[in-house]
Backbone as CSV, one residue per row, in Angstrom:
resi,resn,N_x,N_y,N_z,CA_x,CA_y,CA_z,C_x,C_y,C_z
1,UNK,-21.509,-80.043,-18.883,-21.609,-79.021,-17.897,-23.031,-79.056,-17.326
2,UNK,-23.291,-79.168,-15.909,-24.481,-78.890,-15.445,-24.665,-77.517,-15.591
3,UNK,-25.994,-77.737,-14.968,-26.896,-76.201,-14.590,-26.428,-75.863,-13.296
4,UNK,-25.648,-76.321,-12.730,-25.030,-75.611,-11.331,-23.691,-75.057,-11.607
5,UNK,-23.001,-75.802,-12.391,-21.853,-75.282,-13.147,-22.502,-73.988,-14.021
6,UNK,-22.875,-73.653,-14.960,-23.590,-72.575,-15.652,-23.754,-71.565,-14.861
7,UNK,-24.452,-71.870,-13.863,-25.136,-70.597,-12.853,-23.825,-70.064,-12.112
8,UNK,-23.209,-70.722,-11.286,-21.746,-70.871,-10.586,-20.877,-69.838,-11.800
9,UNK,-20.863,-70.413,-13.137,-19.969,-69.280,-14.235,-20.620,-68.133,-14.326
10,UNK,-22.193,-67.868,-14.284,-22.524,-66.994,-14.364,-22.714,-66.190,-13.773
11,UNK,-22.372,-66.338,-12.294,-22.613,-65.278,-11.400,-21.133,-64.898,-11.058
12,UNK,-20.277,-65.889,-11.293,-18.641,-65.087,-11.439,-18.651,-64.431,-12.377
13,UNK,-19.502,-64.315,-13.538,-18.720,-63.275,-14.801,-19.719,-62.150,-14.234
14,UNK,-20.862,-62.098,-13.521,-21.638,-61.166,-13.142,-20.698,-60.404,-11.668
15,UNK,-20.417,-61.062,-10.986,-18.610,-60.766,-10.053,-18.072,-59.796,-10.458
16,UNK,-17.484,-60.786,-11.632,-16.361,-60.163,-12.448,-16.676,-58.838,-12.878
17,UNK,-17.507,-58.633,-13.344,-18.304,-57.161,-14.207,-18.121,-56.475,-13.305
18,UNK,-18.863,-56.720,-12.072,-19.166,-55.773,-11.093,-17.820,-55.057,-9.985
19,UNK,-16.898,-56.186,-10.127,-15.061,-55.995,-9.240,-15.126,-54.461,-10.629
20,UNK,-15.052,-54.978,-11.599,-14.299,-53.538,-12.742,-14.602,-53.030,-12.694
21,UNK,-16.458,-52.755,-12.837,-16.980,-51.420,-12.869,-16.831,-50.529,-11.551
22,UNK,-16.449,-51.644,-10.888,-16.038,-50.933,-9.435,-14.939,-50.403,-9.371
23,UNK,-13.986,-51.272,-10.197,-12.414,-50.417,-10.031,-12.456,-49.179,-11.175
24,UNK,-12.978,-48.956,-12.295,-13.264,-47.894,-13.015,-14.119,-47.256,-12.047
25,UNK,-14.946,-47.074,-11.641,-15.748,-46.063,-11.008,-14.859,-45.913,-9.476
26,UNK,-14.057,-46.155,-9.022,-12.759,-45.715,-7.571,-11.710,-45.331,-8.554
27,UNK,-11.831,-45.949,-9.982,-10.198,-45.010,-10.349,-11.102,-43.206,-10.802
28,UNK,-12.322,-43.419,-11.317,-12.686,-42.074,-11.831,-13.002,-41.569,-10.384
29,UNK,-13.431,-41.497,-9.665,-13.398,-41.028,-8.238,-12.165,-40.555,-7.676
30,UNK,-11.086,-41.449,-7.473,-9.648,-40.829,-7.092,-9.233,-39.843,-8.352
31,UNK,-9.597,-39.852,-9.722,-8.657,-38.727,-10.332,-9.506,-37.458,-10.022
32,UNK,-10.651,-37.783,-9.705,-11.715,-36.400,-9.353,-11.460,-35.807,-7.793
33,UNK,-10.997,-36.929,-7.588,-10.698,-36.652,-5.987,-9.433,-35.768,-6.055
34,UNK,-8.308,-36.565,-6.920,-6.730,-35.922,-6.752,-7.266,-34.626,-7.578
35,UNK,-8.266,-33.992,-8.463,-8.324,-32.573,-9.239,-8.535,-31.940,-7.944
36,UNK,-9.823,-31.905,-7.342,-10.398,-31.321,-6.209,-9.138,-31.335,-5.336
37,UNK,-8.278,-32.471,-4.948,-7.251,-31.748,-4.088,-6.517,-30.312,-4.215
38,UNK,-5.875,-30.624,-6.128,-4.783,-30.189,-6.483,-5.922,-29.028,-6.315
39,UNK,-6.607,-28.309,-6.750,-7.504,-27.104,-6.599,-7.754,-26.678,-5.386
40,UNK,-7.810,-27.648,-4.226,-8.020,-26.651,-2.773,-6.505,-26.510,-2.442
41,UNK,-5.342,-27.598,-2.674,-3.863,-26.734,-2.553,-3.841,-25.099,-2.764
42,UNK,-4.532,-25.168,-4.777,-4.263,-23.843,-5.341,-5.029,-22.477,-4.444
43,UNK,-5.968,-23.261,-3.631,-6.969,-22.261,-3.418,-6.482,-21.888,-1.763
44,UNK,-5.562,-22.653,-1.054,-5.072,-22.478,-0.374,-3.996,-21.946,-0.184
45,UNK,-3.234,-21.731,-1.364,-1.897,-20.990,-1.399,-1.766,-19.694,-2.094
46,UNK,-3.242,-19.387,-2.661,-3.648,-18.362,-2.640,-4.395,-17.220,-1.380
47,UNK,-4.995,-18.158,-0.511,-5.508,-17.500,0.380,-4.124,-17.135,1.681
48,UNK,-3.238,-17.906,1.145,-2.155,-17.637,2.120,-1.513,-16.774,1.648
49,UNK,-1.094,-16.681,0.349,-0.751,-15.481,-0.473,-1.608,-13.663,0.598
50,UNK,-3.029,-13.639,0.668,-3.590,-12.937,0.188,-3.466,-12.731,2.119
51,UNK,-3.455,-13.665,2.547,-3.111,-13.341,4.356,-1.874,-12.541,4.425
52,UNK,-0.526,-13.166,4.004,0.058,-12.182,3.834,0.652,-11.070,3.273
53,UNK,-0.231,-10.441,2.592,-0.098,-8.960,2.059,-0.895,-8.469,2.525
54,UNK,-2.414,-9.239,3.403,-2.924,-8.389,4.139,-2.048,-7.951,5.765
55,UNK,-1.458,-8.988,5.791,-0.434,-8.456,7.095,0.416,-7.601,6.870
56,UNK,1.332,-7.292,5.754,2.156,-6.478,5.388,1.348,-5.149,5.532
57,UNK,0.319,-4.646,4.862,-0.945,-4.007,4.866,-0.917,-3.116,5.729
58,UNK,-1.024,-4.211,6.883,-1.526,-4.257,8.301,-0.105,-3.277,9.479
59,UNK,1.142,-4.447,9.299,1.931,-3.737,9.441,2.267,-2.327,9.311
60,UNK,2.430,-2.225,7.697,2.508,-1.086,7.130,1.619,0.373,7.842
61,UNK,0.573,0.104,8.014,-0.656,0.997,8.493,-0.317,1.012,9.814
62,UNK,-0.015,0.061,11.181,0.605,0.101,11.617,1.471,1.056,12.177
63,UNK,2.811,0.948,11.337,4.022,1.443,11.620,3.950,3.267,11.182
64,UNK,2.966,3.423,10.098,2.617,4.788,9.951,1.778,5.125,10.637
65,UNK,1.226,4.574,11.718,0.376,5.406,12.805,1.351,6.340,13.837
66,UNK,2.555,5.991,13.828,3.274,6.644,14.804,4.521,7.245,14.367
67,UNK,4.205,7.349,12.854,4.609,8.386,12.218,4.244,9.639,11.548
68,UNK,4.962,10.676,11.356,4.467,11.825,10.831,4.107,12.147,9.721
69,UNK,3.201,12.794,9.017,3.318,12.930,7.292,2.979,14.474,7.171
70,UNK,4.102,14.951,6.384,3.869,16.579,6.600,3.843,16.693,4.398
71,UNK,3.010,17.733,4.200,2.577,18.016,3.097,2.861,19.648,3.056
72,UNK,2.775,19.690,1.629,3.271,21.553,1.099,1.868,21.756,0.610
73,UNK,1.784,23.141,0.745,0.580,22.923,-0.378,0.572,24.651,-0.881
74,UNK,0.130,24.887,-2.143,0.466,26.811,-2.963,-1.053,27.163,-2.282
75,UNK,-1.491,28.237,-1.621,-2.809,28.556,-1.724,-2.976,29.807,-1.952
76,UNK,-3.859,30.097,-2.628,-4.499,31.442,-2.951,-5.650,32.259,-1.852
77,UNK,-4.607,33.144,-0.862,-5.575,33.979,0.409,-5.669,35.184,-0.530
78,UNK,-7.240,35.228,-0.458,-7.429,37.103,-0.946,-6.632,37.409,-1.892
79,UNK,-6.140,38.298,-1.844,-5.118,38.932,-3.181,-3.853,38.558,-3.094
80,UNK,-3.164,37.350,-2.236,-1.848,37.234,-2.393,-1.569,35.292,-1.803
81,UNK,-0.999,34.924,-1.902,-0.820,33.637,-2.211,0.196,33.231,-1.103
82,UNK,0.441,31.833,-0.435,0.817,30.984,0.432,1.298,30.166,0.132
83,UNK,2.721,29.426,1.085,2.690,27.827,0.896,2.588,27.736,2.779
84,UNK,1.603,26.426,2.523,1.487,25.841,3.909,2.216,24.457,3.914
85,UNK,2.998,24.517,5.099,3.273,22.821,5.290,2.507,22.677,6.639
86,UNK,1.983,21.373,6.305,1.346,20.818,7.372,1.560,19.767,7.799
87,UNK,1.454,19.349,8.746,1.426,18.236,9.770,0.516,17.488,9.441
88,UNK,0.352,15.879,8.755,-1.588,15.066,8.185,-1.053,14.053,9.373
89,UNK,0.155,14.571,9.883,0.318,12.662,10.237,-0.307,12.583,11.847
90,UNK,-0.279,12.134,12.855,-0.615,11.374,14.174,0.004,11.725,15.194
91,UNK,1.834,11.946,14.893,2.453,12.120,15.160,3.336,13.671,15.149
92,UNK,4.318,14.253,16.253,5.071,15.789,16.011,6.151,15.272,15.051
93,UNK,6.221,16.268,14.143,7.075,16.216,13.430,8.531,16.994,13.458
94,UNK,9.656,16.505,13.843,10.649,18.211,14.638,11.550,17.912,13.553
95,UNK,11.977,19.476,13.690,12.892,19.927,13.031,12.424,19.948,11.570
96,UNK,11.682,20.325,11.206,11.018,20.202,9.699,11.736,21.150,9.016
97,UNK,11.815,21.232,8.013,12.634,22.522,7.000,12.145,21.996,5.505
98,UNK,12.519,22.869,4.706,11.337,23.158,3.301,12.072,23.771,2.574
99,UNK,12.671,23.097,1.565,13.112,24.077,0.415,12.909,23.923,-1.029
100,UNK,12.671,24.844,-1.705,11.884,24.918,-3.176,12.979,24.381,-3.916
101,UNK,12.890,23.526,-5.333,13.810,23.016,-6.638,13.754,24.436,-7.428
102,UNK,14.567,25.349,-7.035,14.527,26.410,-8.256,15.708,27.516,-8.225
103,UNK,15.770,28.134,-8.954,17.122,28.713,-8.506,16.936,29.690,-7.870
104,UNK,17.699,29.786,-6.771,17.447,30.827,-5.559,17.071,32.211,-5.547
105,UNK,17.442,32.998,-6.751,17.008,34.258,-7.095,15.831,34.157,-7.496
106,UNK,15.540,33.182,-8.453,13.571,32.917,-8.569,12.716,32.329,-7.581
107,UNK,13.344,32.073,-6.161,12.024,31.792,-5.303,11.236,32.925,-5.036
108,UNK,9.885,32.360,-5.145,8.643,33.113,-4.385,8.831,33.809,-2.779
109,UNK,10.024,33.024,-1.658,9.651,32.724,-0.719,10.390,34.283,-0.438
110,UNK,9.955,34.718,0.711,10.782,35.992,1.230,11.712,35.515,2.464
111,UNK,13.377,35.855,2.254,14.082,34.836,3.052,13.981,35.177,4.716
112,UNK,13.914,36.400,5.123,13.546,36.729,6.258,12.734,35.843,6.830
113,UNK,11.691,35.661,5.991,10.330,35.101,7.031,10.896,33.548,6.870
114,UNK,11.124,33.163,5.872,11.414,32.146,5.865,13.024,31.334,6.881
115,UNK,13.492,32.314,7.388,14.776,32.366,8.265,14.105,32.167,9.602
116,UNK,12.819,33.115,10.100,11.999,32.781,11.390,11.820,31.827,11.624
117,UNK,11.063,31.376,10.831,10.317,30.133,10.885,10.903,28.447,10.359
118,UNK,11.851,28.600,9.942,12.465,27.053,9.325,13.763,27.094,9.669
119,UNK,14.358,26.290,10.404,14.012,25.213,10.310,12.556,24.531,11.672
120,UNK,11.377,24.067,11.458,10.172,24.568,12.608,10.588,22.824,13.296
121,UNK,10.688,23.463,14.961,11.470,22.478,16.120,10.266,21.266,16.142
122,UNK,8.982,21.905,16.194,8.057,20.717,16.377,6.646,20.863,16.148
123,UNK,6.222,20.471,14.949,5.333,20.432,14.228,4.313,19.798,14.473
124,UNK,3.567,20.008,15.443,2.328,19.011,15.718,1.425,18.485,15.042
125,UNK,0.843,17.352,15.002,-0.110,16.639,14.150,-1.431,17.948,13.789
126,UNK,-1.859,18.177,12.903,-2.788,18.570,12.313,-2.366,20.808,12.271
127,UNK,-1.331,20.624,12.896,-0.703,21.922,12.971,-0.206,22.569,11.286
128,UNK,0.180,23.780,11.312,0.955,24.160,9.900,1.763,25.541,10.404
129,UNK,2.362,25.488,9.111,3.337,26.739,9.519,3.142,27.345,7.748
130,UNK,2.885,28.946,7.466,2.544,29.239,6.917,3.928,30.047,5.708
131,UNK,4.143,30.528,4.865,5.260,31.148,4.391,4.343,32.108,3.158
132,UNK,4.832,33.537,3.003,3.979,34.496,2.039,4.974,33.741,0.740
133,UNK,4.361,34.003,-0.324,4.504,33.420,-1.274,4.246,34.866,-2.184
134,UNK,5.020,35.284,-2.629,5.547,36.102,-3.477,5.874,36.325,-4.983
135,UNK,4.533,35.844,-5.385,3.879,35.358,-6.838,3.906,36.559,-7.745
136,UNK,4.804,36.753,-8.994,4.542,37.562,-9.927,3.728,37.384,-11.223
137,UNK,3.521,38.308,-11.784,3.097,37.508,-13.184,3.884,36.232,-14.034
138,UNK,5.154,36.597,-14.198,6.044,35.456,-14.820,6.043,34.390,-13.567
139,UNK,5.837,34.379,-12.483,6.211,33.196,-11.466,5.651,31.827,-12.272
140,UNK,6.567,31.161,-11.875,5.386,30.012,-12.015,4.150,29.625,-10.900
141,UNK,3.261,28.471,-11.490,2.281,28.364,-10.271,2.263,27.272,-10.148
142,UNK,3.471,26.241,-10.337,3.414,24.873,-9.293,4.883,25.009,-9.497
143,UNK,5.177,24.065,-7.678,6.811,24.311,-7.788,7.044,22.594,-7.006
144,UNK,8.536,22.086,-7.283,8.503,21.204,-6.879,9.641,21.948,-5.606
145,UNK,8.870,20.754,-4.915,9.989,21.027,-2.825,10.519,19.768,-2.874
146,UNK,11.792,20.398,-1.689,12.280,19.268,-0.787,11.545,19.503,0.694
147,UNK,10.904,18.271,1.571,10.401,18.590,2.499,11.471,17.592,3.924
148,UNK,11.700,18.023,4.921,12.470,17.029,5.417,11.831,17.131,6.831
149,UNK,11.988,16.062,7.732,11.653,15.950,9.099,11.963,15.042,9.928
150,UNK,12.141,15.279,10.948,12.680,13.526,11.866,10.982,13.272,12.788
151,UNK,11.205,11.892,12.628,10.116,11.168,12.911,9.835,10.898,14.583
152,UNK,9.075,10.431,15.872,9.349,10.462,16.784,10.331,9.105,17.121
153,UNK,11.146,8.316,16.337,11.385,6.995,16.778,13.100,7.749,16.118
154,UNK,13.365,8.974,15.941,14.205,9.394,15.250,14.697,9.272,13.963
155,UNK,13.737,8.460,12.954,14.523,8.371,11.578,13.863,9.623,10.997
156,UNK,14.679,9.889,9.975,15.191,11.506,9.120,14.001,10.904,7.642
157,UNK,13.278,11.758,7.694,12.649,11.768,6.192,12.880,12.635,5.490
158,UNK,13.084,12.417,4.136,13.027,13.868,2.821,12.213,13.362,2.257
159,UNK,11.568,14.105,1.301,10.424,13.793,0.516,10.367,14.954,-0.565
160,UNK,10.391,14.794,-2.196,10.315,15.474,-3.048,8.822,15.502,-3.025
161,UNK,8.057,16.763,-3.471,6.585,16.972,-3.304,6.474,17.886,-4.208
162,UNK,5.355,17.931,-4.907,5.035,18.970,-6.226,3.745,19.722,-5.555
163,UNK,3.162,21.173,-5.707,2.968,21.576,-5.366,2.110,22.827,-6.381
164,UNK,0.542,22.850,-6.592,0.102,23.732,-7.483,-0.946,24.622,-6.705
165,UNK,-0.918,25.887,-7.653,-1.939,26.218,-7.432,-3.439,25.802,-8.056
């Protein structure tokens, strides 16, 4: 074997070394590459996740802007006591009506006044309609209601609501 032969083998096995360490260092590169993919997938199908429930959100908030939200509430005026329903929502609320879970001989409410005033035609946003509340010693002092109202797009709401002093 010459010295040109020698050198000629030796710079192919120096080749050779260098083709592998090359294909080991592109195979550790592509599996680092395919992690980093599989992780911006995850990180992408999370952020799509998180787009839409912020749209639902969005919707949601939305669709209750141009609806009504009417609330009960027990209050204590001076020496004698109230329920107010009110209007929180954006929107008139018509035909509203209000009735207590209890048995009819134990309501607080006095039916007269409560005959004036309910069923109330149209309840304006931030408006209320007031009812004397007719609290004894044995009364209780939180009561649960039925509250009901039609919305301006016409759908009918009820809503069970608890109610303390």
């Amino acid at each position: 074997m010459t010295g040109y032969e020698v050198v000629s083998i030796a710079i192919a096995c120096i080749a050779l070394g260098a083709s592998i360490w090359t294909s080991i260092a592109q195979r550790r590169a592509s599996v680092a590459q395919r992690k980093l993919q599989s992780e911006s997938n995850g990180l992408q199908r999370a952020t799509s996740e998180l787009a839409k429930k912020q749209l639902e959100i969005l919707l949601r908030d939305e669709s209750g802007k141009h609806m009504a939200r009417v609330s009960l509430d027990l209050v204590r005026e001076g020496q004698g006591f109230r329920f107010y329903v009110r209007n929180l929502g954006d929107e008139d609320a018509r035909n509203v009506d209000m009735e207590l879970i209890i048995a009819p001989n134990n309501s607080p409410i006095i039916q007269s006044e409560y005959h004036e005033k309910f069923p109330v035609r149209r309840l304006q946003p931030g408006s209320s309609v007031s009812l004397i509340a007719a609290l004894h010693l044995g009364s209780p002092t939180a009561y649960n209601a039925k509250i009901s109202w039609t919305n301006p797009d016409g759908s009918r709401v009820e809503e069970e609501m608890y109610t303390a002093l």
